[in-house]
C-alpha positions, 0 to 999 in steps of 0.5 A: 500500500502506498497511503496519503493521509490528510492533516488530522486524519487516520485509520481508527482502532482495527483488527489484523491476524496472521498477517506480518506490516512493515511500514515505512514512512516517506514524509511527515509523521506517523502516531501509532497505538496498538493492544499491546501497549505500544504508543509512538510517533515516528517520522520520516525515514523510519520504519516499523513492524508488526507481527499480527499473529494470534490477534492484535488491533492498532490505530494509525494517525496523522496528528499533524495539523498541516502536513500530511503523511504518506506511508508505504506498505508491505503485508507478508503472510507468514509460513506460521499461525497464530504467533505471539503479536509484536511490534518494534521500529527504527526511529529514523530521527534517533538513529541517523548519524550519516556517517553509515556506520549506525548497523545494530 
């Protein structure tokens, strides 16, 4: 998926299952929420994933009241059922050095 989002706009809390996303995000600012606790904001240049596995429901917003967001997409099925969820990222703003040395 290649999504624009609008100022102020996002998608509400929804459901996913058996389905890996990774997300980058190419300008602007992404706030996501999810069932497992995890709140965060990541901007341009990062990236995040999220193992749906047995079940998890997230949001995705632009909170941005003038810019928008535009992200992009890819959903994996995984050769596994029902993992455990998990979500984690690279937060791009904290980890550009521009020397191209920052490999974890």
């Amino acid at each position: 998926n290649d999504d624009l989002v609008q100022p102020q706009r996002g998608f509400g809390t929804h459901p996913h299952g058996d389905m890996e996303i990774i997300t980058y995000i190419v300008n602007g600012k992404l706030t996501h929420q999810d069932s497992m606790g995890t709140k965060e904001s990541l901007g341009r240049g990062s990236i995040q994933f999220m193992t749906a596995g047995s079940g998890v429901q997230h949001s995705e917003y632009n909170h941005e009241v003038h810019k928008p967001l535009r992200f992009i997409q890819t959903w994996i099925k995984p050769s596994e059922h029902r993992l455990k969820p998990n979500y984690g990222s690279y937060d791009a703003s904290i980890n550009n050095n521009n020397d191209g040395n920052d490999r974890k």
